[in-house]
C-alpha positions in Angstrom: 97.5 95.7 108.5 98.8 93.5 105.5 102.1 93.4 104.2 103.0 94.7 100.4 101.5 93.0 98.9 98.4 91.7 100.5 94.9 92.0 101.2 92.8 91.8 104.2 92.8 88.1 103.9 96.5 87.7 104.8 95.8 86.3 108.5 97.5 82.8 108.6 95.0 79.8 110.1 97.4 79.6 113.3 96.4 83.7 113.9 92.7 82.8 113.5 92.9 79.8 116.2 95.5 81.7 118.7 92.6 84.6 118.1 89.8 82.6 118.8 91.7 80.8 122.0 92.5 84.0 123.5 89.6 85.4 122.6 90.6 88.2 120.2 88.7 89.7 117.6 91.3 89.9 114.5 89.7 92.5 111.9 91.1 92.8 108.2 91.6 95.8 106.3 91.9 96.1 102.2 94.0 99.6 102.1 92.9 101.7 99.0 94.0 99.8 95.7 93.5 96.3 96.8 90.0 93.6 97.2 87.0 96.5 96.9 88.6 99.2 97.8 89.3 102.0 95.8 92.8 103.3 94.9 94.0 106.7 96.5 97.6 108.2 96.7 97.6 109.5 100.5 99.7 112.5 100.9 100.9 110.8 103.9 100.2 107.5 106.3 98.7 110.4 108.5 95.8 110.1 105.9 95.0 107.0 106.4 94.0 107.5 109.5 90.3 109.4 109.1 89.4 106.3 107.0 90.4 103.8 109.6 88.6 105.6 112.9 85.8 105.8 110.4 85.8 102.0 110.2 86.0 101.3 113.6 83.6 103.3 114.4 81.2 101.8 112.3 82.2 98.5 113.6 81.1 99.6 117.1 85.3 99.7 118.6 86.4 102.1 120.9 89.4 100.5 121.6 91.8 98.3 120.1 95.2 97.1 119.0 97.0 96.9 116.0 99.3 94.5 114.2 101.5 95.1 111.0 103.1 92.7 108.6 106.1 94.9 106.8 104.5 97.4 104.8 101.6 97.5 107.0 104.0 98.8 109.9 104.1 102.2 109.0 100.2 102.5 109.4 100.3 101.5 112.5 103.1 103.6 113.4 100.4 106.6 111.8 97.3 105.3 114.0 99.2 105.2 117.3 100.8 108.3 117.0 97.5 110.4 115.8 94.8 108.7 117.9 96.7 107.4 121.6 93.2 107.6 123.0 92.2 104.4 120.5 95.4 102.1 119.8 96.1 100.2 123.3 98.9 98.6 121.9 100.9 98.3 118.7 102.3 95.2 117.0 105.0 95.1 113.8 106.6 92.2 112.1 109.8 92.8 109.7 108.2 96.5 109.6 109.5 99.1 106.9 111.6 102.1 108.1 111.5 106.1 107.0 113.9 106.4 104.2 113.1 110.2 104.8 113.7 112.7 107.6 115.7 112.7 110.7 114.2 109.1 111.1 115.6 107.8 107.9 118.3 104.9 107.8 119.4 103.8 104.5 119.9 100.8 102.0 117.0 98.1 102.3 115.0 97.0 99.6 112.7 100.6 99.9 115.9 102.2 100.3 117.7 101.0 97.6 114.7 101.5 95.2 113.4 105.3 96.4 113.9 106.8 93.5 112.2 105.1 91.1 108.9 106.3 93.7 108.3 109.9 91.9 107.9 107.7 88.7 105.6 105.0 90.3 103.5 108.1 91.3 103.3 109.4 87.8 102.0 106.1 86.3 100.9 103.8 89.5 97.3 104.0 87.2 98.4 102.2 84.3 101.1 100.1 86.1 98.6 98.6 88.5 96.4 97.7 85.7 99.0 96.1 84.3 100.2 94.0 87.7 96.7 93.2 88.2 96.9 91.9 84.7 99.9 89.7 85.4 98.7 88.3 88.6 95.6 87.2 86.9 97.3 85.8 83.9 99.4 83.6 86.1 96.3 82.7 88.2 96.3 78.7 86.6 99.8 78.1 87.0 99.7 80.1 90.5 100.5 77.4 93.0 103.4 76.0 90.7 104.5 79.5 90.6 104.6 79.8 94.5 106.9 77.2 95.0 109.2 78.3 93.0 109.3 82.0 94.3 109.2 79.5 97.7 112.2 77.3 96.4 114.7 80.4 95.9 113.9 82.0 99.5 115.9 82.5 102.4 115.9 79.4 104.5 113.3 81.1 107.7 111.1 81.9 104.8 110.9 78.0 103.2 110.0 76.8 106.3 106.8 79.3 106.4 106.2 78.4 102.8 106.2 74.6 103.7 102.8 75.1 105.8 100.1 74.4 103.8 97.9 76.7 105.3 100.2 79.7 104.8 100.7 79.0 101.3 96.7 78.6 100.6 96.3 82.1 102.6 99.3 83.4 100.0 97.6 82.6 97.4 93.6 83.3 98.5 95.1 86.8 99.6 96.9 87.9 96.3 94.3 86.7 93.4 91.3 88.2 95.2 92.9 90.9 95.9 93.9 91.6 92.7 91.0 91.4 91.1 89.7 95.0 90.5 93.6 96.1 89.9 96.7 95.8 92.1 97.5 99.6 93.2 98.2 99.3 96.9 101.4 97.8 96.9 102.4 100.5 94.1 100.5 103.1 97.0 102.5 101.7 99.4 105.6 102.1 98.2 105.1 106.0 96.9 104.1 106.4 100.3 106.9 104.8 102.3 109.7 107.1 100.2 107.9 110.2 101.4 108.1 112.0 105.0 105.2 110.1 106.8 103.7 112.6 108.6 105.0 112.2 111.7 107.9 111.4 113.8 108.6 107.6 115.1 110.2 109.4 118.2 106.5 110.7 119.1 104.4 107.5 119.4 104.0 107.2 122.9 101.6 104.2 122.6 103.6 100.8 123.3 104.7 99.2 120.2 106.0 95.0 120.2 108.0 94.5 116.9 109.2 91.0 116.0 112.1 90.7 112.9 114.1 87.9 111.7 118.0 88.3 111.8 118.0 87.4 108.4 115.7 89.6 106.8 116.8 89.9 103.0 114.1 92.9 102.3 114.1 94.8 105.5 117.4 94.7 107.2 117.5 93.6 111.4 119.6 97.0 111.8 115.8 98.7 110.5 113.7 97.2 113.0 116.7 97.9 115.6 116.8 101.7 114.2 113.1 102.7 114.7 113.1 100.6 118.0 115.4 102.5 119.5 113.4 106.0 118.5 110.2 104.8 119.8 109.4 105.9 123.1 108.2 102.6 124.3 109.1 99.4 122.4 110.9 96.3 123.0 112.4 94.4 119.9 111.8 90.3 119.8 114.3 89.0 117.0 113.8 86.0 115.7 117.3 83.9 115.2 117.5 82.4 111.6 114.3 84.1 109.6 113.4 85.9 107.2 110.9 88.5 106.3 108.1 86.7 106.8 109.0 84.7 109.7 106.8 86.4 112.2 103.5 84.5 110.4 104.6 81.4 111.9 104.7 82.9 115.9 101.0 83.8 116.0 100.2 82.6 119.7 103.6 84.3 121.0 102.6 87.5 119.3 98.9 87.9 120.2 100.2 86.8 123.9 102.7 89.3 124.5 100.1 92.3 122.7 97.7 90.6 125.2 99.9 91.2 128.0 100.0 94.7 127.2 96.3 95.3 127.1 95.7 93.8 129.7 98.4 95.8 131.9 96.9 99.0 130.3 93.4 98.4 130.4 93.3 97.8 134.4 91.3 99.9 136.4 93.2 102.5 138.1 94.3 102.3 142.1 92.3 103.4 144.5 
């Protein structure tokens, strides 16, 4: 599940290698505004569900795991909770909290910009046009413009940017993603500021979630929040990075989901 913003394409080259060692098939998803897939407001992240099983099951997978970047937390959050029988395991890196409900935690970047989402709702339509616009527009000075979005990040988050590979991903992700529109992230957004469906408390699938200590978009105390609701987690933090400091730890991360499907995938006792 891609961050916000993203696109399917937003697997680094270390994630596709680490897959291919371990033997992992690594499957990416364009939610609805975003690539070829149409935009649609979900009423909740519980909605998103139907269209993933539907995907899966077209892909021949009974069974599988899931991994989030940020905003792509939440849906996995959603899938564990509604279909147990299907997510093994659940991985989140730098996920996004509830801002709503008895789950809620304030401030944050989602936090602190929640009510501007009834607005975004209104006019997500036009806006996206006009971000897709924008992205486009810049798509000749794009690399230029990504090192200086690099230049003035937190100090975990340059040294991400400084791999060549990740910034080529960056890049490959957002301008074909963006080329039909850029809803999703708008999507996203709505959807993160409104009760998700479900409780965190009630995922009883196990969930891994990595997050930098100095996360300047989604606070350490976030990840430490829903952690401590869910069931069955364990929190990795990751001493000096940022938000995006989880893309560079691709073998540790697919090794310790690993470790869980494997444990929950043996045949019972007899």
């Amino acid at each position: 599940m891609h961050g916000t913003p993203g696109a399917r394409r937003q697997i680094p080259q270390s994630t596709r290698v680490a897959a291919e060692e371990l033997e992992i098939r690594v499957i990416g998803i364009d939610r609805p505004g975003v690539g070829e897939s149409t935009p649609v407001l979900y009423g909740s992240f519980l909605d998103f569900v139907p269209d993933l099983t539907h995907l899966v099951d077209r892909l021949g997978v009974e069974r599988f795991a899931m991994l989030g970047l940020s905003g792509g937390g939440p849906y996995v959050l959603a899938c564990a909770f509604a279909v147990p029988q299907r997510v093994v395991v659940g991985g989140v890196l730098g996920g996004v909290a509830p801002t709503r409900g008895d789950d809620a935690i304030p401030g944050g970047l989602v936090g602190w910009l929640a009510p501007l989402a009834p607005t975004v709702a209104a006019i997500q339509g036009p806006l996206s046009t006009i971000l897709g616009f924008g992205v486009r527009t810049l798509r000749p000075v794009a690399s230029p413009v990504f090192d200086v979005y690099a230049h003035f990040s937190p100090e975990g988050d340059r040294r991400v940017f400084s791999r060549p590979e990740i910034k080529a991903m960056f890049l490959d992700d957002l301008l074909r993603g963006s080329r039909k529109g850029l809803a999703a992230p708008l999507l996203d957004f709505v959807l993160f500021c409104r009760p998700w469906g479900f409780s965190v408390r009630d995922v009883a699938v196990p969930i891994r979630w990595w997050h930098g200590d100095a996360d300047h978009i989604v606070p350490l105390s976030h990840g430490e929040h829903v952690v401590s609701l869910l069931p069955d987690a364990e929190l990795f933090v990751r001493p000096g990075e940022s938000h995006l400091g989880g893309l560079g730890a691709a073998e540790e991360i697919l090794a310790a989901l690993l470790t869980v499907w494997d444990k929950r995938m043996e045949p019972p006792c007899t």
